[in-house]
C-alpha positions in Angstrom: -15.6 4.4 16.6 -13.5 1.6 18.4 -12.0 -0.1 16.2 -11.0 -2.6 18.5 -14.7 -3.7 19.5 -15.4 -4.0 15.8 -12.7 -6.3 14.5 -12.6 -7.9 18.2 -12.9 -12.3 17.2 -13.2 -11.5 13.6 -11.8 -13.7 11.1 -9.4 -11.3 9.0 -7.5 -12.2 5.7 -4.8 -10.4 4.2 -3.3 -10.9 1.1 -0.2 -9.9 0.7 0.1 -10.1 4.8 4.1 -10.4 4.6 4.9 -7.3 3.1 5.1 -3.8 4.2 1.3 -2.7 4.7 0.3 -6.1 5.2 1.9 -7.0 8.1 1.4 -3.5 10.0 -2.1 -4.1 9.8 -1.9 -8.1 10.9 0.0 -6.8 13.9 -2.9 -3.9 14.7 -5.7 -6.5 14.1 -4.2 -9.3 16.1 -3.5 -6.9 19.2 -7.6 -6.1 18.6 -8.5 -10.0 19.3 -8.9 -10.7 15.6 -8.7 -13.9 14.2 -5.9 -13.2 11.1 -4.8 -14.7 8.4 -2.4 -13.8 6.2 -1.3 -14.9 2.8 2.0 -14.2 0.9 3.7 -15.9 -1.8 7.0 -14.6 -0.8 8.1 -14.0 -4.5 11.9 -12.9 -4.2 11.7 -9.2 -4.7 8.2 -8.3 -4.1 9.0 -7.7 -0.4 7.2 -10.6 1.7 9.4 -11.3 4.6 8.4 -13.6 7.8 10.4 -11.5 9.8 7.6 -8.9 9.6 5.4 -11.1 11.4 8.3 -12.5 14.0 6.8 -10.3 16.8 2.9 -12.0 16.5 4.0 -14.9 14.8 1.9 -16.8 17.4 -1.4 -14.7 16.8 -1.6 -15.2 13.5 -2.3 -18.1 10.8 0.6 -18.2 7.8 -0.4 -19.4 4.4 2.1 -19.6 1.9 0.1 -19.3 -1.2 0.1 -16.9 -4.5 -3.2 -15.3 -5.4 -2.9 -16.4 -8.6 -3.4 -20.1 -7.3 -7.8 -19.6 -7.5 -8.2 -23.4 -5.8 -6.0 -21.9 -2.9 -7.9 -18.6 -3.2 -11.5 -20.7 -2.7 -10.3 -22.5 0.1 -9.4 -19.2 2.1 -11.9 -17.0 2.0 -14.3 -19.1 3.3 -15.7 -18.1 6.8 -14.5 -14.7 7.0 -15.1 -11.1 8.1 -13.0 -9.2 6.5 -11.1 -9.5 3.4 -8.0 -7.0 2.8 -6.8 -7.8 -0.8 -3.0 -5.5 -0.9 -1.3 -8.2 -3.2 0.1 -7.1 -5.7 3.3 -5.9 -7.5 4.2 -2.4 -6.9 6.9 -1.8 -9.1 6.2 0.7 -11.8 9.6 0.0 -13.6 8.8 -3.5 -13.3 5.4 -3.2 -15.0 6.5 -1.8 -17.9 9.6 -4.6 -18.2 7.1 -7.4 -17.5 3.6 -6.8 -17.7 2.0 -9.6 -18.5 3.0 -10.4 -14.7 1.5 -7.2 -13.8 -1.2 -8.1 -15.1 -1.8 -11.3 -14.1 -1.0 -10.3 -10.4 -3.1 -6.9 -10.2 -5.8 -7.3 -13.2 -6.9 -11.0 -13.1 -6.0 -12.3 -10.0 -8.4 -9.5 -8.3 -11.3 -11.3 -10.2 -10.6 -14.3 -9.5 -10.7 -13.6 -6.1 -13.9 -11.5 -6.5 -15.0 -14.8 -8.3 -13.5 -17.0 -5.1 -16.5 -14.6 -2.7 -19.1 -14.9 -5.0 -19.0 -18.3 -4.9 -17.9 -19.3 -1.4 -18.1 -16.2 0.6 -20.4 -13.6 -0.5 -21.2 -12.1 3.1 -17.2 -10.8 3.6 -16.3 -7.1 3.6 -13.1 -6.3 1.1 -11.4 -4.0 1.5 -8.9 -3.2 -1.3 -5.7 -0.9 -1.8 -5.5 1.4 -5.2 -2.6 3.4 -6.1 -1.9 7.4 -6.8 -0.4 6.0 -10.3 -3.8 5.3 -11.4 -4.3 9.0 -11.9 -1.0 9.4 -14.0 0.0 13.0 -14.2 -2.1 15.7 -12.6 -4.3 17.9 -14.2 -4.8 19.9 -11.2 -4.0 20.2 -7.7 -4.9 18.5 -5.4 -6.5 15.3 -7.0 -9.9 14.5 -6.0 -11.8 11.2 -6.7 -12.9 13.0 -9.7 -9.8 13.6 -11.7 -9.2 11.7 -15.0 -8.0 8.4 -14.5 -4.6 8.5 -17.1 -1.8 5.7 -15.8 1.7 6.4 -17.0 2.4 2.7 -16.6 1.1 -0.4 -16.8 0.8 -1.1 -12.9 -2.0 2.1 -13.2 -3.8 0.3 -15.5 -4.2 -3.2 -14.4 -4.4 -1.5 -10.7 -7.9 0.5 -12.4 -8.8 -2.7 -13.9 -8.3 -4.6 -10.5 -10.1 -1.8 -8.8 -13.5 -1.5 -10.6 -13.9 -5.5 -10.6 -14.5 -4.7 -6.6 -17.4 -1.7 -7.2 -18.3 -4.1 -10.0 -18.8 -7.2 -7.9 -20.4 -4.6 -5.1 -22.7 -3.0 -7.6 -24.3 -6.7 -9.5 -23.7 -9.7 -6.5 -23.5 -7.5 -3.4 -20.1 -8.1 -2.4 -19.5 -5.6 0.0 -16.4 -3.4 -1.6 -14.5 -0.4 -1.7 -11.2 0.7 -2.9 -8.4 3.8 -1.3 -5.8 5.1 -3.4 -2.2 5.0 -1.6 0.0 7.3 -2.0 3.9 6.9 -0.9 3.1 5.0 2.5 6.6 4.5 4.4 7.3 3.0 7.5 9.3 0.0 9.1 8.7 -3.3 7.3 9.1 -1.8 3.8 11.2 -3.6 2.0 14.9 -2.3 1.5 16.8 -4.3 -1.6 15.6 -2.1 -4.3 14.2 1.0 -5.1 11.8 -0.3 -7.5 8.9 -0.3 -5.0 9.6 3.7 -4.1 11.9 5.9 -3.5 11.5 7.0 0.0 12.5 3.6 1.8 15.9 3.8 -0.6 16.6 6.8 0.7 16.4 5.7 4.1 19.1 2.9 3.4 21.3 4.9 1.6 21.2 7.5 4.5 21.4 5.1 7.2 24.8 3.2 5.4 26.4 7.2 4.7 25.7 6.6 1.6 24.9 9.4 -1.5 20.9 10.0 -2.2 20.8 11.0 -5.8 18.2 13.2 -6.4 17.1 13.3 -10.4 16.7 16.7 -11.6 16.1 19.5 -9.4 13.8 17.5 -7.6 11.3 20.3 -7.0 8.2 17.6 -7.5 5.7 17.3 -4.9 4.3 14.4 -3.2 2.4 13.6 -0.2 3.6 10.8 1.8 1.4 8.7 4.8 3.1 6.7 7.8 1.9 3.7 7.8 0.3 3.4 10.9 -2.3 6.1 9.1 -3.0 4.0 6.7 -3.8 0.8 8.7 -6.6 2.9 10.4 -7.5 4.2 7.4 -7.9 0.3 6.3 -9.6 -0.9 9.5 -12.3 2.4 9.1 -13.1 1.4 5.6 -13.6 -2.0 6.7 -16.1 -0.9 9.7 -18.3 2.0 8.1 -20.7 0.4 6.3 -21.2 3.4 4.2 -18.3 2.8 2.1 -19.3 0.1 0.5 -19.2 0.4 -3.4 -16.7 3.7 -2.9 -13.3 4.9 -3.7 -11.2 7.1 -1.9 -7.8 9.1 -1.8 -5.8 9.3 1.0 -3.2 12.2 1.5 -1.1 13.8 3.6 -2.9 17.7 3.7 1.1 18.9 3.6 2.7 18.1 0.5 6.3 17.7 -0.1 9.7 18.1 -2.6 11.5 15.3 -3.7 14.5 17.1 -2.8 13.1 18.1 0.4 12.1 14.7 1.5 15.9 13.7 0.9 17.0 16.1 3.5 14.3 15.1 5.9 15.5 11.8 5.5 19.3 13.4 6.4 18.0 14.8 9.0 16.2 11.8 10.7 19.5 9.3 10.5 21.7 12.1 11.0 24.3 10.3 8.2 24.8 10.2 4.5 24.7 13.2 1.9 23.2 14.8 -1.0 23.8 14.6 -4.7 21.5 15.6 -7.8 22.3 13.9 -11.2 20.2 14.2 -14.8 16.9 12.5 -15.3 17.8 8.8 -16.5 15.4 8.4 -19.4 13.5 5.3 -19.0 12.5 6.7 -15.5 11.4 10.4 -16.9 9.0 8.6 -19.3 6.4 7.6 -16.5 7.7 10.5 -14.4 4.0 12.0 -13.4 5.3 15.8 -12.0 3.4 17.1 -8.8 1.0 14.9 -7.3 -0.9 15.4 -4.0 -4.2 14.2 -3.1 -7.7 15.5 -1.7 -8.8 13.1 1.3 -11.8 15.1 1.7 -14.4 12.7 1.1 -13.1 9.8 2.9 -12.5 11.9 5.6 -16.2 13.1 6.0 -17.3 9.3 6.1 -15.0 8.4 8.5 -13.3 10.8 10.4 -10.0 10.0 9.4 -7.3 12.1 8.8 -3.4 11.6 9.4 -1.6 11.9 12.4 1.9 11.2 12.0 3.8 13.7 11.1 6.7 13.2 8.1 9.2 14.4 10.4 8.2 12.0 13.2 7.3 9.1 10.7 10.8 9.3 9.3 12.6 9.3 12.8 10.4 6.1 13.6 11.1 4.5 10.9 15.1 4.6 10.8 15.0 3.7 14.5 13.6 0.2 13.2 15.8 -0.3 10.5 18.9 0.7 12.7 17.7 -2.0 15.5 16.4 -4.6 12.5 19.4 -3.5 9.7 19.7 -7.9 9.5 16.1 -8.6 8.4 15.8 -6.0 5.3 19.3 -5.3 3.9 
């Protein structure tokens, strides 16, 4: 499929369009001929950042607006194509701190914008991001669309709340829906001031400043990782296949790996900063979920898509941007 022919003078929103995932995809869609939009309430923290955007600044429309804001919401989803709802907090630390936030952000904020298409646009595609931490810990390996659904957190459950409005609203009104479930994207344009939003872009940091990664444990737990760029095409495809409508889907890596392995691969790549391995801290090992890695089977069979970045050669892109862009994220 060309991708580029589909989404070619289409009107595109994205919510959440400054942060990490966000504004990788504005970039591919607006290099397509798209007609973007995206939205961000650049809450302090959450990792919005107009700098993400700097490079297509002139290609795209900026609205500075929160999801939560439904008169805003109406006014924005009229007239077009494609809708790719990634607002949202990420923080599973933060969800459990503040979760009435969580919720409001992830649970009722997707209906109201499921509400905002029903009533002004009922004709657009959305296309919206789940999480691995819906499944909580893993009763077998690898996870398929079929494992239990059993959050360890509050973000899980507000994000499986948020998630089955879409298939909902795709099931009764016909709002053309479907959902994939994320798991550890990294890339450039993450945000790097905390480690509450994943570990992976921390590590980067700390590696690129010669700094000390602390690994909890023995850090023997697995995890599959996607570059980003993977999982913009993985976006755009379920956008374009029409049979995906009312679905939900994993995506994965295929090669799962160690914490403590993706520390040294992260050594490796910046070439600076060491290793150190300290106890659990206890209010992280409670929603500590073990292995996880997932079975991308099924979207792959729809769609064709599978990943092509390498960790290795994710990781070496991505502390090449951060060296040239240190500035814009520290």
């Amino acid at each position: 499929m060309d991708l580029a022919d589909r989404f070619r003078g289409k009107r595109c929103l994205i919510t959440g369009g400054l942060g990490f995932i966000g504004s990788n995809l504005a970039e591919r869609l607006s290099g397509y001929g798209a007609w973007v939009t995206v939205v961000d309430s650049l809450i302090e923290g959450y990792g919005g950042n107009l700098f993400n955007v700097e490079s297509i600044k002139d290609r795209v429309r900026i609205n500075i607006s929160d999801v939560r804001d439904q008169s805003s919401t109406n006014w924005l989803v009229r007239g077009q194509d494609y809708l790719f709802n990634l607002a949202g907090t990420l923080s599973h630390i933060d969800s459990m701190t503040d979760p009435f936030t969580d919720l409001e952000i992830n649970c009722r904020s997707q209906l109201s914008i499921l509400e905002s298409c029903r009533k002004f646009n009922p004709a657009v595609k959305v296309i919206f991001s789940g999480t691995r931490g819906q499944y909580g810990r893993a009763q077998y390996l690898p996870v398929d669309e079929k494992h239990p659904l059993c959050p360890t957190d509050t973000n899980g459950i507000n994000n499986t709340a948020g998630e089955w409005y879409h298939i909902l609203y795709n099931n009764v009104y016909g709002i053309r829906a479907v959902s994939l479930r994320l798991t550890n994207v990294f890339g450039p344009r993450h945000q790097m001031r905390h480690s509450r939003q994943g570990y992976l872009n921390w590590f980067v940091r700390l590696a690129i400043d010669g700094e000390k990664i602390q690994i909890y444990g023995d850090g023997a737990q697995l995890r599959d990782f996607n570059y980003v760029d993977d999982v913009v095409e993985a976006l755009l495809l379920a956008g374009a296949v029409d049979s995906t409508n009312g679905e939900i889907y994993n995506l994965g890596s295929g090669a799962p790996v160690s914490v403590v392995d993706s520390a040294r691969a992260v050594l490796e790549a910046a070439g600076t900063g060491q290793l150190d391995q300290v106890p659990f801290p206890e209010e992280k090992k409670k929603i500590e979920v073990g292995d996880y890695y997932a079975d991308f089977g099924k979207f792959k069979q729809v769609t064709g898509w599978e990943p092509r970045v390498s960790f290795p050669e994710g990781l070496r892109r991505t502390v090449k941007y951060y060296r040239k862009n240190k500035e814009q994220y520290w």
